[in-house]
C-alpha positions as CSV (number, residue, x, y, z in Angstrom):
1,X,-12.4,-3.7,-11.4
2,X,-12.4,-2.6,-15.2
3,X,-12.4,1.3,-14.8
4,X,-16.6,2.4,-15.1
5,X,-16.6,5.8,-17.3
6,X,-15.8,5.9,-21.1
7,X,-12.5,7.0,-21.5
8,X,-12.0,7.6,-25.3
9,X,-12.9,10.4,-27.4
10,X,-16.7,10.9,-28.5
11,X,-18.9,13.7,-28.9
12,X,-20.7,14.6,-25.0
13,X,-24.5,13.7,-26.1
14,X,-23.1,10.1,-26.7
15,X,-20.9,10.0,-23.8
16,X,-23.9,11.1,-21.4
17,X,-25.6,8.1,-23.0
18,X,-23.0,6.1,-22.6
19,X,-21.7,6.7,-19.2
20,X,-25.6,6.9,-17.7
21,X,-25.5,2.7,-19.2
22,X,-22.0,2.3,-18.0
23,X,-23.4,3.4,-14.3
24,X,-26.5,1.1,-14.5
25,X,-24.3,-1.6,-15.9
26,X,-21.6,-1.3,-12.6
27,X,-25.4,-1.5,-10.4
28,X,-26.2,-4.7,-12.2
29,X,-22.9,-6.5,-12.1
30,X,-22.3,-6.3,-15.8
31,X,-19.7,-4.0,-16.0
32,X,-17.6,-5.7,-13.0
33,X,-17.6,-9.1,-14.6
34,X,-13.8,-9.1,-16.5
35,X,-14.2,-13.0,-16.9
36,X,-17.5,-12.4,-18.7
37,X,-16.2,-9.3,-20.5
38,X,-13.1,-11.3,-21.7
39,X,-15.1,-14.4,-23.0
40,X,-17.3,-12.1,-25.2
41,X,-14.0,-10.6,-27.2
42,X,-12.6,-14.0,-27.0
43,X,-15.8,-15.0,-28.9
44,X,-15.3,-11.4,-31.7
45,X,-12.5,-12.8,-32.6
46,X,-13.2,-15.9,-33.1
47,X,-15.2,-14.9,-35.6
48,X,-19.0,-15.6,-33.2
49,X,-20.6,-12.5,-34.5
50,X,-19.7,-11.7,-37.7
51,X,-17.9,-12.9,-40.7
52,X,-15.5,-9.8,-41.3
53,X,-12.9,-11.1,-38.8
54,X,-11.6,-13.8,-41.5
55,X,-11.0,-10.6,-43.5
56,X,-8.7,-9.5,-40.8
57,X,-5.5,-9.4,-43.0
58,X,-6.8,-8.3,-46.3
59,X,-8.7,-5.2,-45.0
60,X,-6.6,-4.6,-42.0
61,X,-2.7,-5.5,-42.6
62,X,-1.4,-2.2,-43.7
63,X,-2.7,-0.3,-40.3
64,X,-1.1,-2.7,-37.8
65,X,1.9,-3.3,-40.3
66,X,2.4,0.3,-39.3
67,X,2.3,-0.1,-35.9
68,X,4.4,-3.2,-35.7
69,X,7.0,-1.4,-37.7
70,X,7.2,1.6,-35.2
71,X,7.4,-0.7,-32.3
72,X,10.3,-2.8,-33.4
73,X,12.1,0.2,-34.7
74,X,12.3,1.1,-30.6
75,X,13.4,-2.4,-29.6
76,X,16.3,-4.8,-30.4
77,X,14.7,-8.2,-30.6
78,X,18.4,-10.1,-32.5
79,X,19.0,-13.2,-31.0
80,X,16.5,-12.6,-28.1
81,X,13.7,-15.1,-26.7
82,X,10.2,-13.1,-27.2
83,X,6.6,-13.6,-27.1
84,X,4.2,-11.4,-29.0
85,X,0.8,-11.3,-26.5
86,X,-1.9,-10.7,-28.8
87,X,-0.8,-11.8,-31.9
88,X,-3.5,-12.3,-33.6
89,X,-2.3,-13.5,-37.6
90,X,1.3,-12.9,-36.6
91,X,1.6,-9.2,-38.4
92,X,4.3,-8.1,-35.5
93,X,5.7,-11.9,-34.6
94,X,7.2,-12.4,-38.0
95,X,8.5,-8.8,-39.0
96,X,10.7,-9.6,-35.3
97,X,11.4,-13.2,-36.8
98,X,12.6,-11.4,-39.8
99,X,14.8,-8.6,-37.8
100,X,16.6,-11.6,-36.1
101,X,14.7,-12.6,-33.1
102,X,15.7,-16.4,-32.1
103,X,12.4,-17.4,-31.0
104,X,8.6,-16.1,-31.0
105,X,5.7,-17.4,-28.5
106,X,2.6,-15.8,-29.9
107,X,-0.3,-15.7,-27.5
108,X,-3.5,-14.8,-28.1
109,X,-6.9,-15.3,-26.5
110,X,-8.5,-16.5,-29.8
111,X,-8.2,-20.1,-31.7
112,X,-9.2,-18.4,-35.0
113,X,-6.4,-15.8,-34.9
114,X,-3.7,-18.6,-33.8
115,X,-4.8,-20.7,-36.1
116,X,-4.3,-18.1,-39.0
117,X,-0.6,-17.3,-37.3
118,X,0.3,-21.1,-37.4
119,X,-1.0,-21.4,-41.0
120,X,1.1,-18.6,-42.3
121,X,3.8,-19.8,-40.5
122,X,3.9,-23.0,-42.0
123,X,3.8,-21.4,-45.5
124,X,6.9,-18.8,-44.6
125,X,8.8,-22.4,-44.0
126,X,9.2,-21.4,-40.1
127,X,10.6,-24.3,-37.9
128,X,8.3,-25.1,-34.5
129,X,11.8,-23.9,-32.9
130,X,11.4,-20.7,-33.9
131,X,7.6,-20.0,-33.0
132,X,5.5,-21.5,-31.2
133,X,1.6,-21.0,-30.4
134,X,-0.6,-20.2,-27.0
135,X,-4.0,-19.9,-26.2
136,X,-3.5,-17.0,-23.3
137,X,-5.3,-14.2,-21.3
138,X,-2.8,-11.3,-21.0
139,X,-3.5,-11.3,-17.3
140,X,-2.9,-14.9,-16.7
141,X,0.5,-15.9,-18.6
142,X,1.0,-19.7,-19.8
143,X,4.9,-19.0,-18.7
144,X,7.2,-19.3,-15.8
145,X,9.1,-16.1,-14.1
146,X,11.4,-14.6,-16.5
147,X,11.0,-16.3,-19.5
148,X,11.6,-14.0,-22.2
149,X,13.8,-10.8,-23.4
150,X,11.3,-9.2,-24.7
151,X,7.5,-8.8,-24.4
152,X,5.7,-7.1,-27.0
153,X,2.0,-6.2,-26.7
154,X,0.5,-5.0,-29.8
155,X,-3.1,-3.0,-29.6
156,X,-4.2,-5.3,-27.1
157,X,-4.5,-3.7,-23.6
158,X,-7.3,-0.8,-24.8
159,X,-9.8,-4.1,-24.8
160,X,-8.7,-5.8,-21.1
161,X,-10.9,-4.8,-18.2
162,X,-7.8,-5.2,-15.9
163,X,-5.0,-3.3,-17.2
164,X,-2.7,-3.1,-14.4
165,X,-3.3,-6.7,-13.4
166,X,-1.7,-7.6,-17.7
167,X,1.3,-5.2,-17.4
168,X,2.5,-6.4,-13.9
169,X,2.0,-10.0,-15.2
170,X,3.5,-9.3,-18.7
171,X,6.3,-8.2,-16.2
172,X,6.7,-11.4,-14.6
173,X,7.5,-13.2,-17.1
174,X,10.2,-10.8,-18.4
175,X,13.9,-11.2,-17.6
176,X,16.0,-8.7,-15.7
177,X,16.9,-6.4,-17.8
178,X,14.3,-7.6,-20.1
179,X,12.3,-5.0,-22.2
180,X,8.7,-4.4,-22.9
181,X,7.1,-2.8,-25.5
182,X,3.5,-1.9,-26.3
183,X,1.3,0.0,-28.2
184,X,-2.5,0.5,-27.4
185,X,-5.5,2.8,-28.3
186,X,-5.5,6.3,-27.2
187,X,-8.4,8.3,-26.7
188,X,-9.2,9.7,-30.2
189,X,-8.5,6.1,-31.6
190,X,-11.3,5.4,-34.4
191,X,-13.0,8.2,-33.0
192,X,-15.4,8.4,-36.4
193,X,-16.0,5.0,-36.1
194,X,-16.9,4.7,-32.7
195,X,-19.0,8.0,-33.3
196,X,-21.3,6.4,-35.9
197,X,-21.3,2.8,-34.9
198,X,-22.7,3.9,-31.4
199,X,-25.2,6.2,-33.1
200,X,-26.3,2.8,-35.0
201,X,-27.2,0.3,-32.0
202,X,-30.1,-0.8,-30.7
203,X,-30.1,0.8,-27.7
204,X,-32.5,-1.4,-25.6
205,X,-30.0,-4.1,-26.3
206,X,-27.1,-1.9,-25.4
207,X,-27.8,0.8,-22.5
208,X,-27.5,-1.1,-19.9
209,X,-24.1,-2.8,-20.6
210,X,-20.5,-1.8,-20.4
211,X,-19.0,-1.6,-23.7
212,X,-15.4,-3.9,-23.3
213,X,-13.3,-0.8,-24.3
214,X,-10.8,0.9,-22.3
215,X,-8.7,4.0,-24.7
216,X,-5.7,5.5,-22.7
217,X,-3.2,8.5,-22.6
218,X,0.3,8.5,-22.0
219,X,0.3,9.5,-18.4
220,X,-1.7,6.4,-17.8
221,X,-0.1,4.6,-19.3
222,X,3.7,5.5,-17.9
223,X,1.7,4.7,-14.1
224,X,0.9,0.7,-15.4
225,X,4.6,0.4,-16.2
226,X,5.5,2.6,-13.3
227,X,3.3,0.6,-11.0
228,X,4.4,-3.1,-12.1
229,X,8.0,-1.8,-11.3
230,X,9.5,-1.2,-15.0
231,X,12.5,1.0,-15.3
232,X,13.3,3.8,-18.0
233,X,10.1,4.2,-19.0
234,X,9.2,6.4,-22.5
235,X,6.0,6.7,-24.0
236,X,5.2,8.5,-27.6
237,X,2.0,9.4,-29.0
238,X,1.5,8.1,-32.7
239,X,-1.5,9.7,-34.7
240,X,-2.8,9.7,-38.3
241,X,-6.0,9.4,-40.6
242,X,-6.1,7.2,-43.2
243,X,-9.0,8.2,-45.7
244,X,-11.0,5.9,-47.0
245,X,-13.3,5.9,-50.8
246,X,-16.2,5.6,-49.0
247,X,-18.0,4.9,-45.7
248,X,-18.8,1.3,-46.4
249,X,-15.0,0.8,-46.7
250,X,-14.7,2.2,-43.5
251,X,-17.1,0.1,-41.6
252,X,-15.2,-2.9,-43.5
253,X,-12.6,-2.1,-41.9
254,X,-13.7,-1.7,-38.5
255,X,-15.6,-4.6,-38.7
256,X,-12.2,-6.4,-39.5
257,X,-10.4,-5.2,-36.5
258,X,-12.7,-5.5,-33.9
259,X,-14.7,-8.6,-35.2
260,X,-17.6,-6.4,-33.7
261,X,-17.8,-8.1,-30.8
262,X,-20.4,-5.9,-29.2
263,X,-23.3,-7.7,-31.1
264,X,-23.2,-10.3,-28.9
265,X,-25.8,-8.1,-26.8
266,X,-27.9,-8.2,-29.8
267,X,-30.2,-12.0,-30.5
268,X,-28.7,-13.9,-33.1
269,X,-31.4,-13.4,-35.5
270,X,-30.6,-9.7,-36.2
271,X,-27.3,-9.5,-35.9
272,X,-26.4,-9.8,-40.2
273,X,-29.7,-7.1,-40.3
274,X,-27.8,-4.8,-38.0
275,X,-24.7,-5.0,-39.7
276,X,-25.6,-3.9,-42.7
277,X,-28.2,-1.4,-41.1
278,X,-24.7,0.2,-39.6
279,X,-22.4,-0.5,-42.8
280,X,-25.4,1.8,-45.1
281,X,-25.3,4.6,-42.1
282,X,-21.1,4.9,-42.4
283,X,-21.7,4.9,-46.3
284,X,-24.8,7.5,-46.4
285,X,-23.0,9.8,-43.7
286,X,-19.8,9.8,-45.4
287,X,-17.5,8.1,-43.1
288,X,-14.9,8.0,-44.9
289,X,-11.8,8.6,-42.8
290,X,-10.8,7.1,-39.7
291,X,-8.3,8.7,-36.8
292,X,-5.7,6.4,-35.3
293,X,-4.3,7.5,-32.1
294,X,-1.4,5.2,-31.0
295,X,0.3,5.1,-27.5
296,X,3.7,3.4,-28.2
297,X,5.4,2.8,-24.4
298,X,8.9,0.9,-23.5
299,X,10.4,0.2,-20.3
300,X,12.9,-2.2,-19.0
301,X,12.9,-4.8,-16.1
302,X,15.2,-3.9,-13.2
């Protein structure tokens, strides 16, 4: 079951709130649903909710460029077999293309973000040899056993409900001696923007419901990879603020990133309302920096 309590960083009169839902939403069955859970992020990022999502790469490129880059500086993808789970656009898949990788499966649980990744692909010139494209769930692989060298998983597991279930499965389909590499949200990831955009819902539409959002530290991290048998296991803790000209900017690019995919609690007819109810709150209140708290972790296959 996806763990119950909130887990990132946010300031204790919102976590009360937040936890006191997350309990009702366990009583209820909401909050031990993952299929549901999973089908509502599949739909964020297919762009259900909001518009901002096809603005994923021109608000939202240079912060997971940066990640990308630190993950791939940590593992040797040259003529290996990989697939990049979560792929979204392909920010990570090409950049291993480009450091020499012989071939990149990109998975990802959204048509929208596949379809973006193919359509970039085709204009880098990139044969269907050297990439191809899945519609996946990172806790049910399209692949056999030991498939691929290398398994990246890119700011992807902080939003699955079973977390153990995707590494031990990301760990199937890895070769012996294979390596994985991930990066996820830690706990004081977007903490601003989780701050204000919680301070900005509806709440009757909200409180009793289990916001799909699972932060981790490295400990917890080290015990998934521990626990789905991985070998020489190191974990790193990447943080930063990027500052932003104003709040509104901010809130684009959260919006970006996450599609908001929480407003599918809210009826259709208020969801544009609500959006720019909360985009004028991050620009009023001066939201103009955002905190990125990275866990980066490796470990090989035995």
């Amino acid at each position: 079951m996806p763990t119950l309590l909130w887990t990132g960083k946010i300031s204790l009169p919102l976590r009360l709130l937040l936890n006191t839902g997350n309990i009702i939403a366990w009583i209820t069955g909401n909050a031990r649903n993952s299929s549901a859970m999973k089908e509502r992020m599949k739909d964020g990022y297919n762009g259900k909710y909001c518009d901002y999502i096809n603005k994923y790469d021109e608000l939202a490129s240079f912060h997971y460029e940066k990640i990308a880059d630190s993950l791939l500086q940590k593992t040797d993808c040259k003529r290996k077999e990989v697939v990049d789970v979560g792929s979204g656009t392909g920010i990570l898949a090409f950049k291993a293309l480009e450091k020499g990788a012989s071939k990149i499966s990109c998975v990802d649980i959204s048509r929208l973000m596949l379809d973006k990744c193919q359509e970039k692909s085709i204009t880098k010139g990139y044969s269907n040899d050297a990439i191809s494209f899945h519609e996946g769930d990172a806790e049910r692989m399209p692949f056999d056993d030991a498939t691929f060298d290398v398994v990246f998983i890119s700011m992807v597991l902080g939003m699955v409900p079973n977390q153990q279930a995707a590494i031990t499965e990301l760990t199937r389909i890895l070769r012996p001696g294979g390596a994985i590499a991930l990066s996820t949200h830690g706990p004081a990831h977007y903490m601003e923007a989780i701050e204000a955009g919680v301070k900005t819902l509806k709440m009757k539409y909200f409180f009793s419901h289990r916001l799909e959002y699972w932060p981790r530290n490295e400990d917890e991290i080290k015990a998934f990879l521990k626990n789905a048998g991985l070998d020489n296991i190191k974990t790193e803790r990447f943080t930063w603020v990027d500052e932003f000209e104003n709040g509104g900017m901010v809130f684009d690019f959260f919006a970006s990133t996450t599609g908001l995919w929480w407003y599918h609690r809210l009826p259709p007819e208020i969801r544009e309302k609500e959006e720019r109810k909360s985009r004028s709150y991050f620009l009023y209140n001066n939201v103009t920096q955002i905190t990125s708290d990275v866990i980066l972790a490796f470990g090989t296959k035995k």
